[in-house]
N, C-alpha and C positions, 0 to 999 in steps of 0.2 A: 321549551328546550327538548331538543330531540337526543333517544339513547339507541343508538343503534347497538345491541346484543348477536342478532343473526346470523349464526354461520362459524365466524369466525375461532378459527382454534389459534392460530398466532397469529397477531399484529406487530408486521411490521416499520419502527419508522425510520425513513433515509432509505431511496431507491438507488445510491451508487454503488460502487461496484462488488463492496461487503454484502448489502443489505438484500441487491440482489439477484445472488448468489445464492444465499440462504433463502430467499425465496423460491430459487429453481428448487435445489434439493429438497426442500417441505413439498413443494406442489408437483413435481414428477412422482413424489409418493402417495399423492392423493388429500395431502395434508390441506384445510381450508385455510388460506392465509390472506389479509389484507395488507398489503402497500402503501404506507401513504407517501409520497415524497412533496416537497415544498415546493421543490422546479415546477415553473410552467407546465412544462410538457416533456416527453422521452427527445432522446436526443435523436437530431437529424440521419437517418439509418439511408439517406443519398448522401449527404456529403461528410459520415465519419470514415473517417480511413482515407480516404480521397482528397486532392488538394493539400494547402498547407498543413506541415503536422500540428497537432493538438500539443500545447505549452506543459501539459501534464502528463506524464508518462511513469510505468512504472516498468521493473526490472525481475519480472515473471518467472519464476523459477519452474525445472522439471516436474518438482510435486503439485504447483500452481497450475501446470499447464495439465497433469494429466486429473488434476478436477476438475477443470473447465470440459476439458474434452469428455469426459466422463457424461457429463450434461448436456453435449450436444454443442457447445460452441465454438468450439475453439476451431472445425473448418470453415464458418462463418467469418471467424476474426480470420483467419491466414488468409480468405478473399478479400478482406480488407487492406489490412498492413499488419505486419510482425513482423520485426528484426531479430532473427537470432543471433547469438554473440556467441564465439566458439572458445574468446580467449579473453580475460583478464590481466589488466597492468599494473601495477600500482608502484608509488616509488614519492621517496620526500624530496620537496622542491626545493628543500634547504639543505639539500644533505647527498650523498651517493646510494643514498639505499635505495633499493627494489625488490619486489617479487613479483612473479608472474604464476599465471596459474592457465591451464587450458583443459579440453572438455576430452579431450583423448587420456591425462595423468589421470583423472576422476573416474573417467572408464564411462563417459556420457556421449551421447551422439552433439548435445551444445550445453552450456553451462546454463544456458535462459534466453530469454528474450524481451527485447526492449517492443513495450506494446503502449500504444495510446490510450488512458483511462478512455476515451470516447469511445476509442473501438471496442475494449470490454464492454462498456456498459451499453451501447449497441445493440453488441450480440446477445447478451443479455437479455436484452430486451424483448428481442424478436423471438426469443424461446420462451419467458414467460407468457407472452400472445397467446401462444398454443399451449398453456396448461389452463383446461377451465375450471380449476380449484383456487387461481390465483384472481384476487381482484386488485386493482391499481387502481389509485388516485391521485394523482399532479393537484398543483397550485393547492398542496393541502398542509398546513402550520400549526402544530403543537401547541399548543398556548397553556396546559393545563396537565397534570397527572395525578391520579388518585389511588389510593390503594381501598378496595374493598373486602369483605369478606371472600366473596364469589369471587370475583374477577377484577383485576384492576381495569382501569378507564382512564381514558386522554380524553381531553378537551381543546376542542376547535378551534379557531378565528371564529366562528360564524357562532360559536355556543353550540355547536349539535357535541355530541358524548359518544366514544364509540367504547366498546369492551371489547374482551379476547380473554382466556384464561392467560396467554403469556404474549407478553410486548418485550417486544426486541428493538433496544436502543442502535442504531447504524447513523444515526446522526449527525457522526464525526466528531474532531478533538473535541471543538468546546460544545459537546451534546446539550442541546440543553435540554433534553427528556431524563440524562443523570444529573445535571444538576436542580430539575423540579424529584426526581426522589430522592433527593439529600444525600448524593454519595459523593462521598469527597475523595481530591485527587492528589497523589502527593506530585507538587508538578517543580519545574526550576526553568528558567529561562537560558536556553545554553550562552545567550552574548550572539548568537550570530543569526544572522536571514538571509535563507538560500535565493539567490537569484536564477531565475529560469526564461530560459529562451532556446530557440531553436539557430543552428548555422546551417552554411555551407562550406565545406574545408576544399582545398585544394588537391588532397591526395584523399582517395579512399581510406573509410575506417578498415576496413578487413575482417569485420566482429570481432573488434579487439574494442569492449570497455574500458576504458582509459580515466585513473584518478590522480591526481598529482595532492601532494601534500603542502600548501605555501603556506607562506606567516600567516597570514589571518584565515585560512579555512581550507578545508579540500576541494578543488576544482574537478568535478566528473566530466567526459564527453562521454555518451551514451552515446550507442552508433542507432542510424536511423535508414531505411532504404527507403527512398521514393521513387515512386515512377519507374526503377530498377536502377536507379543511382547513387550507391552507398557512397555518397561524399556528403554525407548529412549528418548532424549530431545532437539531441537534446542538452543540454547546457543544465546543469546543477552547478551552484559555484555558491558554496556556504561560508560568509563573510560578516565583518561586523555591519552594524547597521551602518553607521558612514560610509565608509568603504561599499555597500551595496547601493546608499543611496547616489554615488559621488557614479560608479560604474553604468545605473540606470539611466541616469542624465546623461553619459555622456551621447556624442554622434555614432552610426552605427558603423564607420571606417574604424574610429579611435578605441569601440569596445573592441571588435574583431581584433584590433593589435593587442590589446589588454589580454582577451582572452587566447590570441596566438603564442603571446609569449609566456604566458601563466603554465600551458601544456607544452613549452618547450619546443614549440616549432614545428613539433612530430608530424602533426597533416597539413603543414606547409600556410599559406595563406585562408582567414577565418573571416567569414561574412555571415553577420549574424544577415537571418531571412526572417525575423519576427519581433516584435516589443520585446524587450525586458523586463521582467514582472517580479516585485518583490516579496517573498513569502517570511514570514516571524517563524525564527524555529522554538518551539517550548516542546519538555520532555512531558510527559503527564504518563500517571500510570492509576488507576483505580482504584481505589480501598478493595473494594470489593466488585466481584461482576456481576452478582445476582443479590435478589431479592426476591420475597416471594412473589411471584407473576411479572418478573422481572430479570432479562439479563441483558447485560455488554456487550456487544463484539467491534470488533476491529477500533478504529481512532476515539472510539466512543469510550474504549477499555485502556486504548493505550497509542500513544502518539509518541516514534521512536524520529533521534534525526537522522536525517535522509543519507544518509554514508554507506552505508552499502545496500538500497533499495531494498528494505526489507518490509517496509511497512505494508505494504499491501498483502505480501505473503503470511505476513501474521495474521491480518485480519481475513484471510481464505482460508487459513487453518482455523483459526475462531467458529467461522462458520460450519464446517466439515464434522469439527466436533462436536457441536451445538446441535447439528441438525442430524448425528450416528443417534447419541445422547435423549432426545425429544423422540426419535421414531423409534428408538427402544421402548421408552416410555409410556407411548400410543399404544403400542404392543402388549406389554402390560396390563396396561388400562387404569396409569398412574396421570394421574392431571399433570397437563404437561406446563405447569405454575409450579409445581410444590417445589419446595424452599428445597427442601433436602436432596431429589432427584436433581435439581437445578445446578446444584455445590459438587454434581462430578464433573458436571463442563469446566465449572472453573479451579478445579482441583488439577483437572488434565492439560489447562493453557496457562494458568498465571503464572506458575512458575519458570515454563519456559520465555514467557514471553517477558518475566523481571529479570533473567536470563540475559535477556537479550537486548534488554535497554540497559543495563549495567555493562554487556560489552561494548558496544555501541557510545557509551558517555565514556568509559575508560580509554579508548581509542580516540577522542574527540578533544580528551583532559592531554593524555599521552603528545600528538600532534600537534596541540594546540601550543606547547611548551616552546618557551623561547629559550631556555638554559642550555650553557652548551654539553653541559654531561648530558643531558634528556636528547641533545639534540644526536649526538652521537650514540648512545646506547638504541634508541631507536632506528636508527640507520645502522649499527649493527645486527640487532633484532631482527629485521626485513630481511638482509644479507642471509641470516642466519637459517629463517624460516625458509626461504629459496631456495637453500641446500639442504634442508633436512624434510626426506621423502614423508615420515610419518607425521609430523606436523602439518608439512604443506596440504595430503591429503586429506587429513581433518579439519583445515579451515577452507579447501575447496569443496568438499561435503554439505558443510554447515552453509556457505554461500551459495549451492546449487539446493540447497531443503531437504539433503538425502538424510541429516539428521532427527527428522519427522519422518513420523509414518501416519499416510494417508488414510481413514478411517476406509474400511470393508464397504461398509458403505456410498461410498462415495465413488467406488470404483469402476 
């Protein structure tokens, strides 16, 4: 049985779009980091961005965007594909309420951007290449975690052992690197699975994000540009499981009408351009992020539902903090394991990020209401917030990330 020791100051496992992330920022500082990811291989850096959209997409915020670019990628990704969205819709499907929010009230050039997980992780990619402090390994499986005196250690498929003084769980919800170190997750099933697919609408989206609130879940169109034809949309459509499985099945004329008239008509005729892919929504949130030689970041720590695209910008804040936090540290000449040093990362993100999974399920409970006092109070609620400048401002803040501040670091 082989231990590979050598080098290594963090290990990390799970190569998407959290995991690395945090590898850029370690290794543009010289940090020695290994990569392991399970995929095969890095993603197709010819045909991400190009052709049909990628079924996954996330909803990139200005703080998102100016770490990415910080790192170098983000003019990489805008030669690929990014959508930016200037304006925000929202409004209940049962009811007359609305608000709108746009990137001019916020005082922002765009409120974010709809970006294909492929094309982050891409870019990504192609900027770890060029750090020789970073090593990567594809088609590489977890099987095993240890805690030792010195350093903890993962265990292979194959039995070989690798060490690091700190391993960084990126593994996603159901990590299983937190659940071989015994950290439990306080989780709940919310009742609904987002359905995702890509259209084509009939009228241009505008960079108007668009959510509608219906009986069984909130319906998103994310706007999408291809080819320079914003008459495109990623499709989130969070439903019960019947309801998701009954809409899956059906033919792709009879979803389009489902989904035309679910958003009210707005962009006129909807043809879906891609499968329909069913995803389990489950909340989960961490006991804890660390251990000694041991921390969480992003779906590994906390898996939010997909209502107003936040999850990924948790989990780039995660990182941002995790990796100011760790090159302090190096600085120092404090092992970048110890338990204690470890507890201000997560001192600086849990909160906000229980934060924000408690808003997020309150909105989800709220909506999800079939009562007609609930249904009413909340349609006046929306009404209400529309009209009131300092409210509205503060929850267009909080949906652009201007409520975080980006680590110095990172800048």
């Amino acid at each position: 049985m082989k231990t590979d020791t050598a080098g290594n100051e963090v290990m990390i496992v799970g190569g998407g779009m959290v995991g690395a992330t945090l590898a850029c920022l370690l290794g543009q500082a010289g940090v020695s980091v290994m990569l392991l990811d399970a995929r095969p291989g890095p993603v197709d850096g010819e045909t991400a961005g190009r052709g049909p959209a990628d079924l996954r997409v996330s909803a990139l915020t200005p703080v998102s965007q100016r770490l990415l670019d910080g790192l170098g990628v983000w003019a990489s990704m805008r030669g690929r594909r990014v959508t930016p969205y200037h304006h925000m819709r929202v409004w209940d499907g049962e009811g007359s309420g609305e608000v709108s929010f746009s990137a001019d009230q916020a005082g922002l050039p765009v409120l974010g951007h709809i970006v294909e997980n492929d094309v982050v992780v891409a870019a990504l990619e192609a900027r770890l290449a060029e750090l020789p402090s970073v090593r990567r390994r594809f088609a590489t499986r977890v099987v095993g975690f240890e805690t030792h005196h010195d350093a903890p250690q993962v265990c292979l498929e194959d039995g070989e052992r690798l060490s690091a003084p700190l391993v960084v769980a990126a593994d996603g919800a159901r990590s299983p690197l937190r659940e071989m170190a015994g950290i439990e997750t306080r989780s709940h099933d919310t009742g609904q699975v987002a359905l995702v697919t890509s259209v084509r609408t009939e009228r241009p989206h505008g960079g108007v994000a668009r959510q509608a609130f219906l009986a069984d879940g909130p319906l998103a169109f994310l706007p999408l540009t291809l080819d320079g034809d914003d008459r495109h949309c990623s499709i989130v459509w969070s439903t019960s499981p019947d309801e998701a499985e009954r809409l899956a099945a059906l033919p792709a004329e009879s979803l389009g009408a489902e989904l035309e008239a679910g958003i009210g008509a707005c962009l006129g005729r909807v043809t879906p351009t891609d499968r329909a892919m069913c995803l389990p929504l489950t909340q989960r949130h961490a006991e804890r992020y660390t251990l000694p030689g041991l921390a969480l970041v992003g779906d590994a720590a906390h898996s939010i539902h997909p209502l107003a695209g936040q999850g990924a910008n948790l989990g780039l804040m995660d990182v941002a903090v995790l990796a100011e936090e760790l090159l302090e540290a190096r600085r120092r000449g404090i092992a970048l394991g110890d338990e204690a040093w470890l507890a201000r990362y997560a001192r600086r993100r849990r909160g906000d990020n229980a934060a924000m999974l408690r808003l997020m399920d309150g909105f989800r409970l709220l909506f999800g209401a079939r009562h007609p006092a609930l249904t009413l109070a909340r349609n006046l609620g929306l009404a209400g917030v529309d009209r009131l400048g300092p409210v509205k401002r503060l929850l267009m803040q909080q949906a652009a990330g201007r409520r975080g501040r980006l680590p110095d670091t990172c800048l």
